[in-house]
C-alpha positions in Angstrom: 3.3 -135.8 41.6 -0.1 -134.4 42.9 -0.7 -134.1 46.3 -3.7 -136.5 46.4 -4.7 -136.9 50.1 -5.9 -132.8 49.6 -8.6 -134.0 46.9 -9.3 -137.7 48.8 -10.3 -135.9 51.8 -12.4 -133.1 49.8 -14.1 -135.4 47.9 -14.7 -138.3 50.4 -18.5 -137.5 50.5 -20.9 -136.7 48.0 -23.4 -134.8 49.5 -24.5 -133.3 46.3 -25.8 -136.8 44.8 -28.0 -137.2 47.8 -29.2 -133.5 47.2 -29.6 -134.7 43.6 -32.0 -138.0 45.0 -34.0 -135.4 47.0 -34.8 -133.2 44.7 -35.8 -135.8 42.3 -38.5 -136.7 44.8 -39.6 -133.4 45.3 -40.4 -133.1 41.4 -42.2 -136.1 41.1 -44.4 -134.7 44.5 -44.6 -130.9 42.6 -47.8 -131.2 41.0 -49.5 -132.4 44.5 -47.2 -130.2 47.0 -47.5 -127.6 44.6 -43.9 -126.7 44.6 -42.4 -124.3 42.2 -41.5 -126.8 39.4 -39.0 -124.1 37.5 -37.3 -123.7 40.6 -37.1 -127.0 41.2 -35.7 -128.0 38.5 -32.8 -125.4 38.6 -32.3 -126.5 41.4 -32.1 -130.5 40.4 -30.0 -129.2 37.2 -27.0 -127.5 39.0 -26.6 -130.7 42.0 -27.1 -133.6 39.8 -23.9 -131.6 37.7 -22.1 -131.6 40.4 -22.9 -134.4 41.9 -21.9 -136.1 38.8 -18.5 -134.5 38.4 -17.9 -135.7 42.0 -18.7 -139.5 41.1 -15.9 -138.9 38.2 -13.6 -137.3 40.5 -13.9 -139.7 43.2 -13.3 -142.3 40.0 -10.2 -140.7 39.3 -8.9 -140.4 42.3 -9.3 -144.1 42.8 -7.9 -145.1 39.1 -4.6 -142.9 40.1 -4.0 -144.5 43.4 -4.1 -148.0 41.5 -1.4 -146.4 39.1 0.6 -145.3 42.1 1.0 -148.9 43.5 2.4 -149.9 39.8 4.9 -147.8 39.8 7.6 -150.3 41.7 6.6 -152.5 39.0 9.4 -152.3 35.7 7.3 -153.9 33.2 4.1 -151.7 34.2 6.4 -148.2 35.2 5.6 -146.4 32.1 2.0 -147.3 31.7 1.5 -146.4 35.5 3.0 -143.1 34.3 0.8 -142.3 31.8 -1.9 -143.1 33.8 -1.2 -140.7 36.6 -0.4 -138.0 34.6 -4.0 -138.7 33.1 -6.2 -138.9 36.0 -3.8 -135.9 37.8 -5.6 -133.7 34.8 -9.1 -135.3 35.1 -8.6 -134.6 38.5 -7.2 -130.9 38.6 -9.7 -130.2 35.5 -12.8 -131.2 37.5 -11.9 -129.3 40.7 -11.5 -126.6 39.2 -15.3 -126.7 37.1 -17.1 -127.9 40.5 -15.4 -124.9 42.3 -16.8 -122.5 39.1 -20.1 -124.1 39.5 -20.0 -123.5 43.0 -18.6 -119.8 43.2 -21.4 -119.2 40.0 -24.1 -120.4 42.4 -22.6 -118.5 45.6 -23.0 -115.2 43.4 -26.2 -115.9 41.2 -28.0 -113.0 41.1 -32.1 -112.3 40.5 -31.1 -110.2 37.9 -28.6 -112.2 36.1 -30.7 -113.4 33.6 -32.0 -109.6 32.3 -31.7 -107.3 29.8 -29.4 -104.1 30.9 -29.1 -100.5 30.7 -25.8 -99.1 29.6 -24.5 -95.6 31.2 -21.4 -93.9 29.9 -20.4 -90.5 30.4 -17.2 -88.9 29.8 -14.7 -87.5 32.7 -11.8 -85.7 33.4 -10.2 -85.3 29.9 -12.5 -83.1 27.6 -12.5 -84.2 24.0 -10.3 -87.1 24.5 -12.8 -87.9 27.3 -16.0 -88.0 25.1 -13.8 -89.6 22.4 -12.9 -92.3 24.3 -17.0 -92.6 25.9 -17.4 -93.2 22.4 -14.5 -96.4 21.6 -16.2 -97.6 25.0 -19.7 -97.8 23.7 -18.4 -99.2 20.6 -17.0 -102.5 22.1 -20.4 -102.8 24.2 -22.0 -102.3 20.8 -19.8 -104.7 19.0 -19.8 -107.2 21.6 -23.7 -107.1 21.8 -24.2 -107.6 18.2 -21.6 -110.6 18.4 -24.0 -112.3 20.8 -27.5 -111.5 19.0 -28.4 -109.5 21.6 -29.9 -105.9 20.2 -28.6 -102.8 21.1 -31.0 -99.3 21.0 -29.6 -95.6 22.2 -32.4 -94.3 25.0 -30.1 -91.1 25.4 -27.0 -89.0 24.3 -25.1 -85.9 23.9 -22.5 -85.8 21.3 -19.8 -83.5 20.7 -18.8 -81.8 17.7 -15.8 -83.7 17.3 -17.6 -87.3 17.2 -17.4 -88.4 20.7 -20.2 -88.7 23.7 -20.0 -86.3 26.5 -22.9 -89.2 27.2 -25.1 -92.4 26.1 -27.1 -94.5 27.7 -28.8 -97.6 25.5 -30.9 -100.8 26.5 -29.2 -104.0 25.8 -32.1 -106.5 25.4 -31.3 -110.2 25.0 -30.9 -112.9 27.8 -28.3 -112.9 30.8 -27.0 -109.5 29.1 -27.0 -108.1 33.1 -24.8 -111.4 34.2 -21.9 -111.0 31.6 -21.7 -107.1 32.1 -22.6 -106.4 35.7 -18.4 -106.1 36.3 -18.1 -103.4 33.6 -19.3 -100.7 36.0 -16.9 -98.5 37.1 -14.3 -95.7 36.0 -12.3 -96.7 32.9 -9.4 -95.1 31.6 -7.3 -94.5 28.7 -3.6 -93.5 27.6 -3.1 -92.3 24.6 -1.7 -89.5 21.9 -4.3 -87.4 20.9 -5.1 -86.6 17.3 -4.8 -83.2 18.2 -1.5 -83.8 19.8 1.2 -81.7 17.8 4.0 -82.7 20.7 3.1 -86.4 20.8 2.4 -86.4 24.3 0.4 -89.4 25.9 -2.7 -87.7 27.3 -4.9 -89.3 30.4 -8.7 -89.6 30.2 -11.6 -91.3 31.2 -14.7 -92.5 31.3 -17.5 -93.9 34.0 -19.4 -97.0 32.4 -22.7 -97.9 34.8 -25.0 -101.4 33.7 -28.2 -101.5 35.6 -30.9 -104.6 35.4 -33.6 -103.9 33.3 -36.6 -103.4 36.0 -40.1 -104.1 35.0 -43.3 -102.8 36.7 -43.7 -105.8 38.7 -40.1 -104.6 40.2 -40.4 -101.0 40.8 -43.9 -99.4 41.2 -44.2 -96.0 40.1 -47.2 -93.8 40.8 -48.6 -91.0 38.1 -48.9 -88.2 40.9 -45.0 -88.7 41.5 -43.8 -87.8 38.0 -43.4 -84.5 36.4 -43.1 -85.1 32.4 -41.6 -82.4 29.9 -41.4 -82.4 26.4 -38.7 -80.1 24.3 -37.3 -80.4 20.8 -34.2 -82.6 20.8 -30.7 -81.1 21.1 -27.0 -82.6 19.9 -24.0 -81.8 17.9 -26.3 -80.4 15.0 -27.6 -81.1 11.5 -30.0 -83.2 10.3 -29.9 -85.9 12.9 -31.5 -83.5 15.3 -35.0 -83.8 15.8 -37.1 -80.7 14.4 -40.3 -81.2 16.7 -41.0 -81.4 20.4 -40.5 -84.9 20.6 -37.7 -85.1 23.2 -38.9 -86.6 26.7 -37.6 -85.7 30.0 -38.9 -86.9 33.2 -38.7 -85.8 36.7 -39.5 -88.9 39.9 -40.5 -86.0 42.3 -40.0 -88.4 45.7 -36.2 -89.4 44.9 -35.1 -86.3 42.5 -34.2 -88.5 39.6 -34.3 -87.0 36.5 -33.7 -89.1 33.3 -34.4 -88.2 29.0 -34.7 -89.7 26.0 -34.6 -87.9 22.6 -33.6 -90.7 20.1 -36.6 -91.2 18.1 -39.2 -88.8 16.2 -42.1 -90.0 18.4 -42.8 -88.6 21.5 -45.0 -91.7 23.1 -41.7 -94.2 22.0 -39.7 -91.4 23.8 -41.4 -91.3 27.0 -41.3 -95.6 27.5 -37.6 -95.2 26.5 -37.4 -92.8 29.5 -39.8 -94.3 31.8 -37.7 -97.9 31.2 -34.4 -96.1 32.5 -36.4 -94.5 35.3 -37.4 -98.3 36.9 -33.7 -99.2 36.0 -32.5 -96.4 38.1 -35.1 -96.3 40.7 -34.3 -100.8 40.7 -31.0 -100.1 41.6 -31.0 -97.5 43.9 -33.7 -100.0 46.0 -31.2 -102.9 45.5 -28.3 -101.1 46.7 -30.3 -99.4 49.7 -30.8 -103.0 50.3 -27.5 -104.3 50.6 -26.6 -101.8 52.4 -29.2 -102.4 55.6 -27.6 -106.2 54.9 -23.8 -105.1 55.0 -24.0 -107.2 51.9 -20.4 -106.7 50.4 -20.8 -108.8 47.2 -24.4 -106.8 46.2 -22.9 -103.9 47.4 -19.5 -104.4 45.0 -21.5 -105.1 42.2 -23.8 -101.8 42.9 -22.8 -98.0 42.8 -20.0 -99.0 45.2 -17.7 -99.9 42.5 -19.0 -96.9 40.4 -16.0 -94.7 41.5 -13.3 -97.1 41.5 -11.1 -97.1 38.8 -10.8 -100.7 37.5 -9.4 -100.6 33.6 -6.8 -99.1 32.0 -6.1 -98.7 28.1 -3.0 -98.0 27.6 -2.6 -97.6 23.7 1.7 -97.1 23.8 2.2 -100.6 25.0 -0.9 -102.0 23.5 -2.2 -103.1 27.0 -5.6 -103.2 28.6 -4.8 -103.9 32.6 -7.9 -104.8 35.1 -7.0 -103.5 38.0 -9.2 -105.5 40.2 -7.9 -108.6 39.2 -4.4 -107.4 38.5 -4.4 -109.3 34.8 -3.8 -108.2 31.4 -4.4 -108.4 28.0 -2.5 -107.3 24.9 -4.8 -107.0 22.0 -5.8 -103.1 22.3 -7.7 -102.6 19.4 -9.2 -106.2 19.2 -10.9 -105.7 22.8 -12.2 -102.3 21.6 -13.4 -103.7 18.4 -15.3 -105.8 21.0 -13.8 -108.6 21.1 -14.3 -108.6 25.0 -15.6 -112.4 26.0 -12.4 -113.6 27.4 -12.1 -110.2 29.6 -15.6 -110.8 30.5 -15.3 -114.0 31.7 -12.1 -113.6 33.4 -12.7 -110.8 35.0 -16.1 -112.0 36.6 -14.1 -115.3 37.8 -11.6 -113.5 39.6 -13.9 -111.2 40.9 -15.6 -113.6 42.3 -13.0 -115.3 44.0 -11.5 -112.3 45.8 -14.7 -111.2 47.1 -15.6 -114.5 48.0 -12.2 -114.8 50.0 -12.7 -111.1 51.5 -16.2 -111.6 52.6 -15.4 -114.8 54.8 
C-alpha cells in the first residue's frame, strides 16, 4: 500500500489554479496593458495543465482514502481493493507528469524551439573513426527525416574509404535544438573492423556538437570583421567534386573563427551556408561566455562543457548502446543507428535533467 500522507501533504495546495485565475485576468487586460499576449498565453497553457492535474490528484487522493476506510468491511473488501489499487496509479501516474512538466519548465530554453546545426568530426581511431562519424550522421539523418524535419550538408570532408573525417548540416524544422541539445559530446564505438584480419574489437570515436540556429537579430556581425575566400571544392575525388571556385570559406577576424561550405555549385548559396554556421558558432560561444559570468551549471552543461565528455558508447559485440550520463542502456544497436533514436532522446534528456537539477541545488 502507498504511502499517501507523502502526496496529501504535497498536494494540499493548489497554487497553480490560482496562478491559472491570474493569468486569465491578465489576458483579458492584454490588449489595454499591453502585455505580451504569446507570452501570456504560454504562460496560462503550462499552469492551467497543471493546475488541473492537481485538482485530479487531489480527487484521487481523496477517492482512495474513502476505499481505505472500506477495507474492514467483508462485503465491500474487494471492491475497496480495486479501488485503491486504481487511484494508487492515477495517483503515482500524475506525479510523475506534473514533476516532467515542472523539470520541462525549470530547463526551457530560448532556443528550444530552433532549428540546429550538426557538428561531427572524427577522433582517435583513423578510418574506423571517420567510418563511425559517418553511422553517427546517419541516425541524425534518419531520425530527422522520421520527424519531417529537413536535413542539408553545409560542410564535409570524406575519406576514401566512405567515412567523414567531418560534416556539419543544418537541421531545419521546429524544436529540432530541444530534442538534440544532449547529443553533444564524445561518442564512442566498439567494434571489429572490416579490415580486421585477427577479429579484434577496435575502439574509436567521434565528437557530435548541436548549436541553435542564430539569426541576425541574435548575433550581429559587421562586414569590416570578415575576411571571405573562395577556392574550388576539395573531397574524396570524382565527380562529386566541384570543378569551379565555388567553395566558401570565411574568416570572423575579432574571435578567429573560421568556418566553410563547399556543398553546392553556387558560390552566393555557399557563402549563406557558411555565414549561417558562423552566427551558430559565434551564438554559442556568447551563450556559453554567458553562463559562465552566471556560474550557470545547467546552460553551461548543455554548452561546450559537455563537448569533451564522453557520454555514449556502441558497443557492437553485445549489441549495446550505454549513456554514460544516465547510466541506462539500450539493446537494439543497429535500430538506434538506423535512427530509431526517440526513446534515447527522451530518456536521456529526462534523466539529465533530473541529475542536474539535484546537483545544482
Amino acid at each position: 500500500m502507498m504511502n499517501i500522507e507523502n502526496y496529501t501533504k504535497k498536494y494540499e495546495d493548489n497554487p497553480e489554479l490560482e496562478k491559472q485565475h491570474e493569468l486569465e485576468k491578465r489576458m483579458a487586460n492584454a490588449h489595454q496593458t499591453g502585455e505580451d499576449m504569446s507570452k501570456l498565453s504560454e504562460e496560462l497553457s503550462y499552469y492551467s495543465t497543471v493546475a488541473t492535474k492537481v485538482t485530479q490528484i487531489q480527487k484521487a487522493i481523496s477517492e482512495y482514502e474513502e476505499a481505505k476506510e472500506l477495507l474492514n468491511d467483508d462485503e465491500m473488501k474487494d471492491l475497496a481493493q480495486t479501488e485503491l489499487k486504481k487511484n494508487e496509479q492515477i495517483i503515482t501516474e500524475l506525479d510523475e507528469e506534473i514533476t516532467a512538466l515542472k523539470i520541462d519548465r525549470e530547463f526551457a530554453d530560448e532556443d528550444d524551439m530552433k532549428s540546429a546545426v550538426l557538428e561531427i568530426r572524427a577522433g582517435a581511431g583513423g578510418d574506423e573513426a571517420a567510418l563511425f562519424a559517418a553511422d553517427l550522421f546517419r541516425m541524425y539523418k534518419n531520425y530527422s527525416l522520421s520527424k519531417g524535419w529537413n536535413i542539408s550538408i553545409i560542410d564535409y570532408n570524406l575519406t576514401e574509404g566512405g567515412g567523414y573525417k567531418e560534416v556539419i548540416a543544418q537541421i531545419n524544422g521546429k524544436g529540432v535544438y530541444k530534442e538534440l541539445k544532449y547529443e553533444s559530446g564524445v561518442h564512442r564505438v566498439q567494434r571489429v573492423p572490416v579490415t580486421e584480419s585477427s577479429g579484434r574489437i577496435h575502439t574509436s570515436t567521434a565528437s557530435v556538437a548541436i548549436l541553435p540556429e542564430a539569426k541576425n537579430v541574435d548575433i550581429e556581425i559587421k562586414p569590416e570583421d570578415l575576411e571571405i575566400e573562395v577556392m574550388r571544392a576539395s573531397g574524396a575525388g570524382g565527380q562529386c567534386v566541384n570543378k569551379t571556385d565555388s567553395a566558401v570559406r570565411i574568416t570572423h577576424l575579432p574571435t578567429g573563427i573560421t568556418v566553410s561550405c563547399q556543398e553546392t555549385k553556387h558560390q552566393a548559396q555557399n557563402k549563406e551556408k557558411a555565414m549561417q554556421l558562423l552566427r551558430a558558432r559565434l551564438y554559442e560561444k556568447k551563450k556559453a561566455e554567458q553562463a559562465e559570468k552566471r556560474s550557470d551549471l545547467r546552460s553551461s552543461q548543455i554548452g561546450t562543457a559537455m563537448r569533451a565528455e564522453k557520454i555514449r558508447t556502441y558497443n557492437f559485440p553485445q549489441n549495446r548502446v550505454t549513456d554514460h550520463r544516465i547510466k541506462e542502456s539500450w539493446h537494439n544497436l543497429e535500430d538506434i543507428l538506423n535512427g530509431d533514436i526517440k526513446e534515447l532522446l527522451e530518456e536521456t534528456r529526462k534523466l539529465i535533467q533530473i541529475k542536474t537539477l539535484k546537483e545544482s541545488n
